[in-house]
Every structure is written in C-alpha cells, then in structure tokens.
PyMOL Python script that loads the backbone (N, CA, C, O; Angstrom):
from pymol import cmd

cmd.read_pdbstr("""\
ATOM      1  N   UNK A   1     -15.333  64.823 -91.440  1.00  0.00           N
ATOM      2  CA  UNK A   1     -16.574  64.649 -90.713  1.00  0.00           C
ATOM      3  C   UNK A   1     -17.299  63.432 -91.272  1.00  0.00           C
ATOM      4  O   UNK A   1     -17.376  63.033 -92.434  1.00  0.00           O
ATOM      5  N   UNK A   2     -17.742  63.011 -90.294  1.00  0.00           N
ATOM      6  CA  UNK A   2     -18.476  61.278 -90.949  1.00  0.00           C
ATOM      7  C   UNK A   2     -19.940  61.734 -91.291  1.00  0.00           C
ATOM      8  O   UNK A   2     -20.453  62.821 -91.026  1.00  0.00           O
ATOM      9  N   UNK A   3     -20.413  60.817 -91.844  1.00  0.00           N
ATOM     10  CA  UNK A   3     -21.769  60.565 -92.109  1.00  0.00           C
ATOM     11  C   UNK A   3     -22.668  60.815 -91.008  1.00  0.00           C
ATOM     12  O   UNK A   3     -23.650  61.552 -91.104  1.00  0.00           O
ATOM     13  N   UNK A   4     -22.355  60.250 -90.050  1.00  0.00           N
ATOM     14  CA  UNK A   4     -23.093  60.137 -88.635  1.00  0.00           C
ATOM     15  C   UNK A   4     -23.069  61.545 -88.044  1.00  0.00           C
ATOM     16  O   UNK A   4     -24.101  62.163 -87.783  1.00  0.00           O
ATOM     17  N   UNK A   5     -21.935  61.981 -87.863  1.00  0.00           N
ATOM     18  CA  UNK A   5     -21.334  63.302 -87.633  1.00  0.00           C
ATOM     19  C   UNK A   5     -22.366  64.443 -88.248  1.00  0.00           C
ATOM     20  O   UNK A   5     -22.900  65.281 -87.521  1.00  0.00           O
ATOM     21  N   UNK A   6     -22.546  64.383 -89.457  1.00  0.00           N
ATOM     22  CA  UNK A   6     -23.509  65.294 -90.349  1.00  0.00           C
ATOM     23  C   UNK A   6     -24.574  65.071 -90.056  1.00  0.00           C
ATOM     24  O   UNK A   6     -25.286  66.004 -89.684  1.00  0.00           O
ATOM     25  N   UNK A   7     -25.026  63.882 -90.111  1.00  0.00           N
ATOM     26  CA  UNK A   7     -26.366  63.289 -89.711  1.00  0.00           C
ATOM     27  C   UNK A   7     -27.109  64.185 -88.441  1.00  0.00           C
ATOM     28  O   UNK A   7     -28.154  64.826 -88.556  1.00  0.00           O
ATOM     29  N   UNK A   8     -26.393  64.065 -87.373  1.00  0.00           N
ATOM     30  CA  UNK A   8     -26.205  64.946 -86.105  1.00  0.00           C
ATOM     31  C   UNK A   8     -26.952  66.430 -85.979  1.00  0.00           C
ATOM     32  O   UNK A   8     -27.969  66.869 -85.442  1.00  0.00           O
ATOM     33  N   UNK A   9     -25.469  67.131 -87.072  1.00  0.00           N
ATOM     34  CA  UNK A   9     -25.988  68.534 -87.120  1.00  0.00           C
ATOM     35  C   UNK A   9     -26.650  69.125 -88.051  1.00  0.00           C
ATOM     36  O   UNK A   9     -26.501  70.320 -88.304  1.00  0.00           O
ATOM     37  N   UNK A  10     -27.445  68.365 -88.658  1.00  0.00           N
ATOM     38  CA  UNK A  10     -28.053  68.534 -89.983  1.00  0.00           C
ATOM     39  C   UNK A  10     -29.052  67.604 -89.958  1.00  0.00           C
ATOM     40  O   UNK A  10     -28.699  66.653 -90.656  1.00  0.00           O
ATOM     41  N   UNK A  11     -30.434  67.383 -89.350  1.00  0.00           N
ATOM     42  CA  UNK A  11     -30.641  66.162 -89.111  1.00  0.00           C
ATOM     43  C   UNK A  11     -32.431  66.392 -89.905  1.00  0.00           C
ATOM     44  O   UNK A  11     -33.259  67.299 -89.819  1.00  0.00           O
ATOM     45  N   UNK A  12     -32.413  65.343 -90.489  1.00  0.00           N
ATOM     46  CA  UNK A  12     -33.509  65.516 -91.878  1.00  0.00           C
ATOM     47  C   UNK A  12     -34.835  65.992 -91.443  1.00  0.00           C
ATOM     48  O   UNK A  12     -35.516  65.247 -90.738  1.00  0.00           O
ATOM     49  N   UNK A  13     -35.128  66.770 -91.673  1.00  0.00           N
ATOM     50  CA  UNK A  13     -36.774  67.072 -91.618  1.00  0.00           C
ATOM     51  C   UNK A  13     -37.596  66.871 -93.075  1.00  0.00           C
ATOM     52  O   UNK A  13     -37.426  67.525 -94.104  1.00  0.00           O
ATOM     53  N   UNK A  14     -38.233  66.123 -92.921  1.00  0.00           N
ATOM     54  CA  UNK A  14     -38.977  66.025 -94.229  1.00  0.00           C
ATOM     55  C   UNK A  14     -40.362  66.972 -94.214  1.00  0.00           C
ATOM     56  O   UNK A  14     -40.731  67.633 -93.244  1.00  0.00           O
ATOM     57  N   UNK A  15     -40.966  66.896 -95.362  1.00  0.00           N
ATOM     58  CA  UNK A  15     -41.970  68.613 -95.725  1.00  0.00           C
ATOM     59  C   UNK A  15     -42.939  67.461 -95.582  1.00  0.00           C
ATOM     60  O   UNK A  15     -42.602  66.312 -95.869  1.00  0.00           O
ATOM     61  N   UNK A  16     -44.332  67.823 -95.066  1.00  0.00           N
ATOM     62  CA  UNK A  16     -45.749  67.564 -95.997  1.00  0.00           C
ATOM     63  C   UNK A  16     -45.427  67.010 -96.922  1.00  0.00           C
ATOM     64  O   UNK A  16     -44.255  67.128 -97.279  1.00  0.00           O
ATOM     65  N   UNK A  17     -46.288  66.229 -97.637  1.00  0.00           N
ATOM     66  CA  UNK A  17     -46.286  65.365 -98.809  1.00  0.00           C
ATOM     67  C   UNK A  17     -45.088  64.557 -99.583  1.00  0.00           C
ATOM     68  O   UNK A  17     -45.099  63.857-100.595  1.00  0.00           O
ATOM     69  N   UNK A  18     -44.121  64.925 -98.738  1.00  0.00           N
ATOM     70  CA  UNK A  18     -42.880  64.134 -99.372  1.00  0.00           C
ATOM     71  C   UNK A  18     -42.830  62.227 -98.523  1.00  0.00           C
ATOM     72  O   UNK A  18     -42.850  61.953 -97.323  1.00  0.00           O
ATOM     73  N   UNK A  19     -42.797  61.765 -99.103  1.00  0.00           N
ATOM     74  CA  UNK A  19     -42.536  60.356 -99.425  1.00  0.00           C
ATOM     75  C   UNK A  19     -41.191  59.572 -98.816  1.00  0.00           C
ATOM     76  O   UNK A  19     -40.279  59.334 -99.607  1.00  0.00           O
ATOM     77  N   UNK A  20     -41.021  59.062 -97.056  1.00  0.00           N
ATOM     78  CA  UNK A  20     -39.852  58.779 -96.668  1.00  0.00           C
ATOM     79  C   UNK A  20     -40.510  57.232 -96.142  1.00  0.00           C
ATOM     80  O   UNK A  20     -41.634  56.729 -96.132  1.00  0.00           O
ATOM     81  N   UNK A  21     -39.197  56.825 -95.743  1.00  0.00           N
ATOM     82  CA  UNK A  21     -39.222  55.268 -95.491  1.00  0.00           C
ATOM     83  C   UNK A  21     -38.655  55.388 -93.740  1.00  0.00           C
ATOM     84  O   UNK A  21     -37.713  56.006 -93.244  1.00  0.00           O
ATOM     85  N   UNK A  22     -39.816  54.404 -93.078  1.00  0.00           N
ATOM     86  CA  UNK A  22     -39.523  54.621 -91.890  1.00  0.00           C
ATOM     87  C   UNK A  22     -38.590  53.405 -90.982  1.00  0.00           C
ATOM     88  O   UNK A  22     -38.922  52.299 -90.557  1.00  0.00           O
ATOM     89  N   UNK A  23     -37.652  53.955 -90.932  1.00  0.00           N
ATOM     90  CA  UNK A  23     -36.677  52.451 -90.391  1.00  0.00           C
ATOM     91  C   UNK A  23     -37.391  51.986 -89.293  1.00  0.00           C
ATOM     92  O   UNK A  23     -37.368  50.756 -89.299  1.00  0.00           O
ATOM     93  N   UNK A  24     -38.189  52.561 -88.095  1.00  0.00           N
ATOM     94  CA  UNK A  24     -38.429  51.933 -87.039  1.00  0.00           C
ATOM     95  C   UNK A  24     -39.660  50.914 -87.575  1.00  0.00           C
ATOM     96  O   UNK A  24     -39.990  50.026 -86.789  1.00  0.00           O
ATOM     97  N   UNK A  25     -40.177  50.973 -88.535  1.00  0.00           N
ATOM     98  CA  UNK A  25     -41.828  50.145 -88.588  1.00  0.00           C
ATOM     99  C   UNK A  25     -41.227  48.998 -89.989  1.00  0.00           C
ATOM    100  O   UNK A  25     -41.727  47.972 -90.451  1.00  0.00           O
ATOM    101  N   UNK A  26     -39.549  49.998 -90.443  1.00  0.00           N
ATOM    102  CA  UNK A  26     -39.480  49.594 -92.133  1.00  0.00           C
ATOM    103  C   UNK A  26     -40.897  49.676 -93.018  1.00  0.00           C
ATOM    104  O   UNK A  26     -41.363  48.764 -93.702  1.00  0.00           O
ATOM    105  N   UNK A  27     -41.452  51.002 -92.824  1.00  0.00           N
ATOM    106  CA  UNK A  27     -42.532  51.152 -94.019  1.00  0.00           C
ATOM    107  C   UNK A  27     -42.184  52.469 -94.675  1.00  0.00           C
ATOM    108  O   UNK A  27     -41.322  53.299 -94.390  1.00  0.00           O
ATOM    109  N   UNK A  28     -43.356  52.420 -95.907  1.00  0.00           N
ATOM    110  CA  UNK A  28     -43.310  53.716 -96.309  1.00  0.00           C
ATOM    111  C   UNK A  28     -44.315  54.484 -96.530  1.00  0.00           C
ATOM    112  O   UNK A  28     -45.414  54.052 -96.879  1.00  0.00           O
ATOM    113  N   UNK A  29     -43.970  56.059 -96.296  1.00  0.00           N
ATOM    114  CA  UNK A  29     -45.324  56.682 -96.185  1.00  0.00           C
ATOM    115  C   UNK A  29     -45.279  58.036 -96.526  1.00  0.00           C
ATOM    116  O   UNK A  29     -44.224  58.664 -96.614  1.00  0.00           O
ATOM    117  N   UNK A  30     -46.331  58.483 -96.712  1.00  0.00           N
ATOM    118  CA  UNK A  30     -46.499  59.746 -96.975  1.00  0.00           C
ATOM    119  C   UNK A  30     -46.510  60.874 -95.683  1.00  0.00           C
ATOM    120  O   UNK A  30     -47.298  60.666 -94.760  1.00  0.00           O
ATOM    121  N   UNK A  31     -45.509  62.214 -95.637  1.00  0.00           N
ATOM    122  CA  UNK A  31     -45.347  62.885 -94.157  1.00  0.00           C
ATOM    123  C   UNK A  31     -46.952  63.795 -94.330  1.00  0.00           C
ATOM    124  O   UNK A  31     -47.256  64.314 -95.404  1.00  0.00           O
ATOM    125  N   UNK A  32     -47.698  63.854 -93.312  1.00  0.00           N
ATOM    126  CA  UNK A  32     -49.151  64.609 -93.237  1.00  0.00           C
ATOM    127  C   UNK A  32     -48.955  65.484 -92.556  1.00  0.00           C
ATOM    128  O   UNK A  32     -49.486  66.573 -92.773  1.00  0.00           O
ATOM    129  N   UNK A  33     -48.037  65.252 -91.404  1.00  0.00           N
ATOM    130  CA  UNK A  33     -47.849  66.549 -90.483  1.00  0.00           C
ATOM    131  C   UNK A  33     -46.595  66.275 -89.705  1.00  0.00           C
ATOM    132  O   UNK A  33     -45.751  65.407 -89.926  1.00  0.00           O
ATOM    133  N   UNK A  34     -46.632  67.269 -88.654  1.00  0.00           N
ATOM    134  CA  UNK A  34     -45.907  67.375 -87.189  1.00  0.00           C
ATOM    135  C   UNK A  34     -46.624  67.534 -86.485  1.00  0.00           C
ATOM    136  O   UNK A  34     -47.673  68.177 -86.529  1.00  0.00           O
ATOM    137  N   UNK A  35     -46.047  66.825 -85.531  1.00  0.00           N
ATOM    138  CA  UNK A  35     -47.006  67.260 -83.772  1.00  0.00           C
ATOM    139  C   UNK A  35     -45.666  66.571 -82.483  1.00  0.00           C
ATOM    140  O   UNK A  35     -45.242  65.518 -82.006  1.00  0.00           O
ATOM    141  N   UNK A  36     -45.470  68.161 -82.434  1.00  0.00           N
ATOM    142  CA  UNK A  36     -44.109  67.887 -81.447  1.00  0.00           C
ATOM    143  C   UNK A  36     -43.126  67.305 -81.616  1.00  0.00           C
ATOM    144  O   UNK A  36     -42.539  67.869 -82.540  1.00  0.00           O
ATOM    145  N   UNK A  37     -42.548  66.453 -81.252  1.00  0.00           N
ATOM    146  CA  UNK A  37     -41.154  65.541 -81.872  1.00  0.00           C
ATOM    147  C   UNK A  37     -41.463  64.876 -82.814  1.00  0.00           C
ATOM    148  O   UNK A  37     -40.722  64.905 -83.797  1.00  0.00           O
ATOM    149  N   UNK A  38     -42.760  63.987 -82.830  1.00  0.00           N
ATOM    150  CA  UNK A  38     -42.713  63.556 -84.344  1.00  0.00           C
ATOM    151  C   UNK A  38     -43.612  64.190 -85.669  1.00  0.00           C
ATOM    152  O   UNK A  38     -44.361  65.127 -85.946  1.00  0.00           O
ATOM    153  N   UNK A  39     -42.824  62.689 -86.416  1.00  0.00           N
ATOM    154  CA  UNK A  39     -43.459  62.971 -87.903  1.00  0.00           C
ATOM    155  C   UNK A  39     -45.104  62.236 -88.102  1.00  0.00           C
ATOM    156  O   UNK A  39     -45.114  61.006 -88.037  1.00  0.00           O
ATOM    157  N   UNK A  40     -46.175  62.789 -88.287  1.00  0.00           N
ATOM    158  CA  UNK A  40     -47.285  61.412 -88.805  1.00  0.00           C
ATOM    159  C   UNK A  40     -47.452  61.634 -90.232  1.00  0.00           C
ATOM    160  O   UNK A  40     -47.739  62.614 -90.918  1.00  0.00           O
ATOM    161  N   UNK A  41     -47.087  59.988 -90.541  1.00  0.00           N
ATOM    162  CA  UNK A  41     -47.086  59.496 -92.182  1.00  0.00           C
ATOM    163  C   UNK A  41     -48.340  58.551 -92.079  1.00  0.00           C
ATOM    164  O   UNK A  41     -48.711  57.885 -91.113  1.00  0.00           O
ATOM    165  N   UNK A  42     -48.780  58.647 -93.074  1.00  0.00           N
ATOM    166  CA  UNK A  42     -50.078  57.280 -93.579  1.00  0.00           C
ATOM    167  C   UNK A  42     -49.396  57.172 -95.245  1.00  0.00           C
ATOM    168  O   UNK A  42     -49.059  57.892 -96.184  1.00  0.00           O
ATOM    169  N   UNK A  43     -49.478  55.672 -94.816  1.00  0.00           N
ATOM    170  CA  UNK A  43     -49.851  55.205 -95.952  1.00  0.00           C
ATOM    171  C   UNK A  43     -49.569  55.143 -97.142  1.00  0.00           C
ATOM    172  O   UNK A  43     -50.691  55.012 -97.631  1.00  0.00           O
ATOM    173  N   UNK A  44     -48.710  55.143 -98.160  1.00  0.00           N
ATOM    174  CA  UNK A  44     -49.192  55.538 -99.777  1.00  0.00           C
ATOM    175  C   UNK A  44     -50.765  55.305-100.291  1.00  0.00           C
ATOM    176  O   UNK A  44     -51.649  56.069-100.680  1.00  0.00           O
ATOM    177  N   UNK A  45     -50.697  54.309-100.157  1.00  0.00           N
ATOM    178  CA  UNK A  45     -52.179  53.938-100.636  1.00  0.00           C
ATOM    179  C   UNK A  45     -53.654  53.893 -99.511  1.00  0.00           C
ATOM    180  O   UNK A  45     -54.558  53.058 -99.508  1.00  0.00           O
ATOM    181  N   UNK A  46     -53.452  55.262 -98.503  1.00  0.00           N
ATOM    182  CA  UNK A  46     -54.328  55.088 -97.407  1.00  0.00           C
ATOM    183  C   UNK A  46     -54.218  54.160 -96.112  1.00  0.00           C
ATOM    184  O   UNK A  46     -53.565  53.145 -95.867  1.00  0.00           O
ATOM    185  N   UNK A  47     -54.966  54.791 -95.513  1.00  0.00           N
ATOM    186  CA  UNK A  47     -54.720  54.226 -94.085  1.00  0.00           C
ATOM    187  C   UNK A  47     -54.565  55.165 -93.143  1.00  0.00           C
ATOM    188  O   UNK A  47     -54.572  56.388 -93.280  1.00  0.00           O
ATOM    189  N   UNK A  48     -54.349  54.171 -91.663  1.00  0.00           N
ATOM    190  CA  UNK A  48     -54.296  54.641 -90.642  1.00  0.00           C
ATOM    191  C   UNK A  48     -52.831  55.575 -90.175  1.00  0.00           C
ATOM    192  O   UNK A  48     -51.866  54.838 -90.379  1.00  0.00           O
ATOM    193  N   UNK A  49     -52.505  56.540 -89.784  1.00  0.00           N
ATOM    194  CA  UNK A  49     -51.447  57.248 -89.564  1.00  0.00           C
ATOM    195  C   UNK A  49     -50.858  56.432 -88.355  1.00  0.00           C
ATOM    196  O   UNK A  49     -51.454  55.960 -87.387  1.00  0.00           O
ATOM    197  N   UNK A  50     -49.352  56.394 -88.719  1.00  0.00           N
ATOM    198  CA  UNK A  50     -48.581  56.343 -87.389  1.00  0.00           C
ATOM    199  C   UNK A  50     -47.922  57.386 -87.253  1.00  0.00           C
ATOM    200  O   UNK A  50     -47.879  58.171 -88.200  1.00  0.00           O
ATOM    201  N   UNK A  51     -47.101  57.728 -85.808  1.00  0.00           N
ATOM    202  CA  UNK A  51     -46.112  58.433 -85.669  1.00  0.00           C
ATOM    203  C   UNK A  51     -44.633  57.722 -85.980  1.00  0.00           C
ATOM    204  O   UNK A  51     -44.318  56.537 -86.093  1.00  0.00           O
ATOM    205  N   UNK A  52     -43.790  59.074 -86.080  1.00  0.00           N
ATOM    206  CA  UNK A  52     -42.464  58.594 -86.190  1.00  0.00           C
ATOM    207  C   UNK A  52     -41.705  59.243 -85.803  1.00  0.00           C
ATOM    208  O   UNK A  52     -42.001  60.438 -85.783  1.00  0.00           O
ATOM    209  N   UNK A  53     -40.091  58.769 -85.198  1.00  0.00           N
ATOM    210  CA  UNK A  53     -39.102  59.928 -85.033  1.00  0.00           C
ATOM    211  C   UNK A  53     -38.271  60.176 -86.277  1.00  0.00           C
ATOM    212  O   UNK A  53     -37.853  59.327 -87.064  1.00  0.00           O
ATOM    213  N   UNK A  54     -38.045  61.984 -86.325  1.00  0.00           N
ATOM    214  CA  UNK A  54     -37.644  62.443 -87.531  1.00  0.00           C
ATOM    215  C   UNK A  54     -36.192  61.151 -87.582  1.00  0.00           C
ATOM    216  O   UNK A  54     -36.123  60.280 -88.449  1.00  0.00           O
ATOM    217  N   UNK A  55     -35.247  61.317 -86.541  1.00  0.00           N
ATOM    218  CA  UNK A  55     -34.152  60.675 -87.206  1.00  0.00           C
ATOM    219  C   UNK A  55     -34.623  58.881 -87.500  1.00  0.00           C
ATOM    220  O   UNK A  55     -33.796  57.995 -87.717  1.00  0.00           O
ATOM    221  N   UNK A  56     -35.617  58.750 -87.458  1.00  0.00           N
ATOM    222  CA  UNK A  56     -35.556  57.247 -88.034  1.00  0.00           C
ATOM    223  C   UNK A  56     -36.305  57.252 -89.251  1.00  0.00           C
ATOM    224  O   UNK A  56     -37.031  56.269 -89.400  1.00  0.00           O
ATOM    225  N   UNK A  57     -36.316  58.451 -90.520  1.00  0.00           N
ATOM    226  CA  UNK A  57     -36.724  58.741 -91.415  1.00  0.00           C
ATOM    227  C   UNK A  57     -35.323  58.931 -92.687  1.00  0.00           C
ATOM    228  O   UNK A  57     -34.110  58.913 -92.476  1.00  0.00           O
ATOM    229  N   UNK A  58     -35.775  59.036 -93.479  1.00  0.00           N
ATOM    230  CA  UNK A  58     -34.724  59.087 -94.889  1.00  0.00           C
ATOM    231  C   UNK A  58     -36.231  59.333 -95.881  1.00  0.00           C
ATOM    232  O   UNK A  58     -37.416  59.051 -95.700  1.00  0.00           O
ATOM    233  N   UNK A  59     -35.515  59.956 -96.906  1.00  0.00           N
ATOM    234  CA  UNK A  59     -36.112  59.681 -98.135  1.00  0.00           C
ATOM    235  C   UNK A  59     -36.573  58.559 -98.998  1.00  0.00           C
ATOM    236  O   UNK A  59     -35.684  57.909 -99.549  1.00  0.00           O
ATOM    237  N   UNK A  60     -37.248  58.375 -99.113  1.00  0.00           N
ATOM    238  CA  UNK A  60     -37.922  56.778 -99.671  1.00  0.00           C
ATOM    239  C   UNK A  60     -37.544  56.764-101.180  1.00  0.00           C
ATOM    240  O   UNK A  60     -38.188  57.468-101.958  1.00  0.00           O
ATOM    241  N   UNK A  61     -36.496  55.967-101.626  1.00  0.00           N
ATOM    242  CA  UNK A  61     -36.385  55.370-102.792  1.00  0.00           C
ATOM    243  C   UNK A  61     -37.505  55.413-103.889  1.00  0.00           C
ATOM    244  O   UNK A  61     -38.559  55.921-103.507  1.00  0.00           O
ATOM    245  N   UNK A  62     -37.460  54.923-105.317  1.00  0.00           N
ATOM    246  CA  UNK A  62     -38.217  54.694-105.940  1.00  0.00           C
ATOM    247  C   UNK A  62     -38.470  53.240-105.985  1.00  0.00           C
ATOM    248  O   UNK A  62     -39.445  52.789-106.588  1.00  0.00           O
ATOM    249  N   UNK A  63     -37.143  52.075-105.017  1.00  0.00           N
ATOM    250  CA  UNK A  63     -37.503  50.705-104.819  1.00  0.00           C
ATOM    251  C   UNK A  63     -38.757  50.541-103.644  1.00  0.00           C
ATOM    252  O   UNK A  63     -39.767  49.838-103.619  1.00  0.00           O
ATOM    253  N   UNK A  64     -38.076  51.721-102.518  1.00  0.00           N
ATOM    254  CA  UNK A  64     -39.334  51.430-101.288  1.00  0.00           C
ATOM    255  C   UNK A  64     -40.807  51.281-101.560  1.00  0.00           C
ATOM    256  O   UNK A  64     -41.610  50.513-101.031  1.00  0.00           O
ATOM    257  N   UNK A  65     -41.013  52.308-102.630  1.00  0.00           N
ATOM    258  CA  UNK A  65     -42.516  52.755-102.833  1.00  0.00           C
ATOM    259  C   UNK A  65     -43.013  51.658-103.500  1.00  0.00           C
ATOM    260  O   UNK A  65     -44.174  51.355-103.224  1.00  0.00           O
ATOM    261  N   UNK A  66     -42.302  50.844-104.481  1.00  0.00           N
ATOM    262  CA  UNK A  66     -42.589  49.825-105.562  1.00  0.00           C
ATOM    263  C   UNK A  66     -42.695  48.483-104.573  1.00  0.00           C
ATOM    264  O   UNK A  66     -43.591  47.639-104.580  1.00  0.00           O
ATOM    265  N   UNK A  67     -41.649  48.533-103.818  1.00  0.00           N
ATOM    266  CA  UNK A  67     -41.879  47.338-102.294  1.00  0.00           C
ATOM    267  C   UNK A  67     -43.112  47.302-101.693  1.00  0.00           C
ATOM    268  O   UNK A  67     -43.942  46.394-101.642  1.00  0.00           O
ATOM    269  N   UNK A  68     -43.117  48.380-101.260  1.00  0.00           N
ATOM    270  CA  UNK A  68     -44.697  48.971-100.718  1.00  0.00           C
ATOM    271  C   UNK A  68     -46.534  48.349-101.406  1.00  0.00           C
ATOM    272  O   UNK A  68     -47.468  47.665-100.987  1.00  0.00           O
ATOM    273  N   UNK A  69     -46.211  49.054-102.530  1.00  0.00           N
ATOM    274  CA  UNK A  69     -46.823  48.555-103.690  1.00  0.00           C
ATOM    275  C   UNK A  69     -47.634  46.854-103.655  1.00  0.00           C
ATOM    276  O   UNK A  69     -48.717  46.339-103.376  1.00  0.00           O
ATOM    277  N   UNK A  70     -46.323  46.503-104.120  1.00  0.00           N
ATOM    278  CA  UNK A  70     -45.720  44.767-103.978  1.00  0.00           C
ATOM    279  C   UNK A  70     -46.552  44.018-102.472  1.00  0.00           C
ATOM    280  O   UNK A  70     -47.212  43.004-102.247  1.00  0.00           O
ATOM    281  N   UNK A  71     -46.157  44.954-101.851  1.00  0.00           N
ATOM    282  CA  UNK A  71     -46.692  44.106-100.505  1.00  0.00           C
ATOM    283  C   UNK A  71     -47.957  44.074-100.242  1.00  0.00           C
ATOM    284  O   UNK A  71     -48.473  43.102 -99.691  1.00  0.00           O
ATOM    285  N   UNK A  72     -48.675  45.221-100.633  1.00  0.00           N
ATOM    286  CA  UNK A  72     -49.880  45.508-100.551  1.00  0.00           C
ATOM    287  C   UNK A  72     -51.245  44.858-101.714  1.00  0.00           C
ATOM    288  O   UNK A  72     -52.463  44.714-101.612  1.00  0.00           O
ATOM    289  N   UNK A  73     -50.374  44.644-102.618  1.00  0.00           N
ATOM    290  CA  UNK A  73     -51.371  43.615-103.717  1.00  0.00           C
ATOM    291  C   UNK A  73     -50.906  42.629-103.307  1.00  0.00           C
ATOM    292  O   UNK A  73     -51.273  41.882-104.214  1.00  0.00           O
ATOM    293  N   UNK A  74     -50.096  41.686-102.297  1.00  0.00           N
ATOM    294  CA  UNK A  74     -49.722  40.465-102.314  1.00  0.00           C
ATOM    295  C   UNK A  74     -50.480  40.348-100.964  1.00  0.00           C
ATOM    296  O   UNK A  74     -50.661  39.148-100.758  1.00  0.00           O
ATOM    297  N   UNK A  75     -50.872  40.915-100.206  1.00  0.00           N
ATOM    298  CA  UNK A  75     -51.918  41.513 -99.064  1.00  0.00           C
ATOM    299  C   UNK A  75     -53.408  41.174 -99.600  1.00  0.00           C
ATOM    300  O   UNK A  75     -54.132  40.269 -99.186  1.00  0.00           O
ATOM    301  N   UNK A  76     -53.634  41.915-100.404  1.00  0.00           N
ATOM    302  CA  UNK A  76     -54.926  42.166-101.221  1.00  0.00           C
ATOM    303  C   UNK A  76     -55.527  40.933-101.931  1.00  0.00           C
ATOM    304  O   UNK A  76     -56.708  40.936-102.279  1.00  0.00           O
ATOM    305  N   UNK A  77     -54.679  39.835-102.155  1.00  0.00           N
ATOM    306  CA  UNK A  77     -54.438  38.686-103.553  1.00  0.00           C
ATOM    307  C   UNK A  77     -55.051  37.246-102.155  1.00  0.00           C
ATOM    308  O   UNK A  77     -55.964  36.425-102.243  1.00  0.00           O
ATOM    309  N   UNK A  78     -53.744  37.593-100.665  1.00  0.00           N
ATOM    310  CA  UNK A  78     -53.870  36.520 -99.739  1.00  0.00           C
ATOM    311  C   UNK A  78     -55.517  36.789 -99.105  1.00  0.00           C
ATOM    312  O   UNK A  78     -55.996  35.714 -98.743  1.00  0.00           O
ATOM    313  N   UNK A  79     -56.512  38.025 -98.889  1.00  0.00           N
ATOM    314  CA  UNK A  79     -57.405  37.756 -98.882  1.00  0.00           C
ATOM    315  C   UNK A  79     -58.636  37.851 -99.472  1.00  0.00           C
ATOM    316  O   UNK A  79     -59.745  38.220 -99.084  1.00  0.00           O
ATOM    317  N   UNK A  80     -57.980  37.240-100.972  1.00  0.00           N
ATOM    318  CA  UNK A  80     -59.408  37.199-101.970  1.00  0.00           C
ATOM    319  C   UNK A  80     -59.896  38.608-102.426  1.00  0.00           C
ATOM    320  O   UNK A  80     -61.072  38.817-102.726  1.00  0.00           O
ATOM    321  N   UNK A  81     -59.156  39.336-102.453  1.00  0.00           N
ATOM    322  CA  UNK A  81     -59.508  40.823-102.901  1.00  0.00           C
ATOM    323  C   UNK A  81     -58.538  41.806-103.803  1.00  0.00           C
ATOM    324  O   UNK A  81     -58.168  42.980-103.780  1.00  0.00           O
ATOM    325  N   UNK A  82     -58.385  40.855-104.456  1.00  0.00           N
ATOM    326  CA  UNK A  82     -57.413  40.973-105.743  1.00  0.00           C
ATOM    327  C   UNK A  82     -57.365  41.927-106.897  1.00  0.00           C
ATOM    328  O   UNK A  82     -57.838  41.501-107.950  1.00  0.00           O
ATOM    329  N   UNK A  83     -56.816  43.297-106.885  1.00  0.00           N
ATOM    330  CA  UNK A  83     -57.827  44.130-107.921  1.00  0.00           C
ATOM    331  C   UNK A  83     -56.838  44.290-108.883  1.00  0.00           C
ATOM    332  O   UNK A  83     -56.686  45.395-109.403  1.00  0.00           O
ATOM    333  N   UNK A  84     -55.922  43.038-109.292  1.00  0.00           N
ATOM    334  CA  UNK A  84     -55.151  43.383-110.421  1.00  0.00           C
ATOM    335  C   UNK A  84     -55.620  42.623-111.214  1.00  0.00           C
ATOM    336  O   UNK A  84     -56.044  41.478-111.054  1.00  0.00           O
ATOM    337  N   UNK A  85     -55.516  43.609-112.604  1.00  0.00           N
ATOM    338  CA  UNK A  85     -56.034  42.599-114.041  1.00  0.00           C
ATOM    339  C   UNK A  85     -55.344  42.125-114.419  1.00  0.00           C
ATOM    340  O   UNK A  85     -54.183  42.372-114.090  1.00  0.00           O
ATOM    341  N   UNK A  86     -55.678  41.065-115.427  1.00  0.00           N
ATOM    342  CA  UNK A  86     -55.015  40.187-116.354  1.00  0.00           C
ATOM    343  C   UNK A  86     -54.836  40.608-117.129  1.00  0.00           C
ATOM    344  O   UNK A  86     -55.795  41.098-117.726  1.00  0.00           O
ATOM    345  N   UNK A  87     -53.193  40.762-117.827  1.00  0.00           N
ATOM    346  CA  UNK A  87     -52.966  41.242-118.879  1.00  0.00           C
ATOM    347  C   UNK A  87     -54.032  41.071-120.210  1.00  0.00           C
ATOM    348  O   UNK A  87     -54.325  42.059-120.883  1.00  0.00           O
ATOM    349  N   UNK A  88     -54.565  39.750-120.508  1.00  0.00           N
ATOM    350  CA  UNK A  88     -55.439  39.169-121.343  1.00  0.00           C
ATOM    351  C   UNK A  88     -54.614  38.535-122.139  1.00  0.00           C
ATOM    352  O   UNK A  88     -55.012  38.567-123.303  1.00  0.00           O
ATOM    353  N   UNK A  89     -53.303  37.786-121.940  1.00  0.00           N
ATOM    354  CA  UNK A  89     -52.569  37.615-122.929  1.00  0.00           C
ATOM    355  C   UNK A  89     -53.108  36.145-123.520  1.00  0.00           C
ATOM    356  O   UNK A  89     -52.589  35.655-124.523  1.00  0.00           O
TER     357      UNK A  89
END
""", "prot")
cmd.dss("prot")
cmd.show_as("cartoon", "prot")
cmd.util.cbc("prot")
cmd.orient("prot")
C-alpha cells in the first residue's frame, strides 16, 4: 500500500491546539477549531484565522514554526517595528 493509498483511508485530523503546516497558503498555524469540512488555524504568534482543508494539512515541523518565526521578525524589522534585542555584544 503506498503512501497516498494510506493517506486516503486514514486521512489526518489534527486536535485543537496542535501546530500543522498548511500546504495550500504554505503557512503555519495553530488548529482553533472545526466548522464543517474545514480546519480554522490562526497564527502562532496571533492573528486573523483562515480556513483550511484537513487533507492539505500535516504536522508542522520544528523547522516550519522556526520559518514562521523568521518571517515574521523579518516582517516586523521591514516596517520599523523591530522588537528584537541586541545581544549587547
């Protein structure tokens, strides 16, 4: 049986508060609920909720979340609202 095959009849539901990466938007987010076919995730670090379909979900890495992260202070930095410190070295 293939990957895809399993994928199929076994097909991921993620819980409340668990942490998946969404292939259709490529983000990552935290699951808040269900409402009918989909999943709504917001955010790690806040925000607005989107929807999603369960099969375009997986479990989010410990690289996704750190990507995430990454993108969002490099977000924060491009408009002057920079809240990372200086080491002080």
């Amino acid at each position: 049986m293939s990957t895809e095959e399993t994928a199929r009849e076994h097909p991921y539901e993620p819980e409340p508060g668990e942490v998946v990466h969404d292939a259709a938007t490529r983000k990552v987010g935290r699951v808040m609920d269900r409402m009918g076919s989909r999943v709504q995730l917001r955010p790690l670090n806040g925000g607005r909720e989107w929807d999603a379909l369960p099969s375009d979900l997986r479990p989010a890495a410990q690289s996704d979340a750190m990507s995430e992260a990454v993108a969002e202070a490099n977000a924060l930095s491009r408009r002057g609202r920079c809240d990372v410190r200086s080491p002080g070295w």
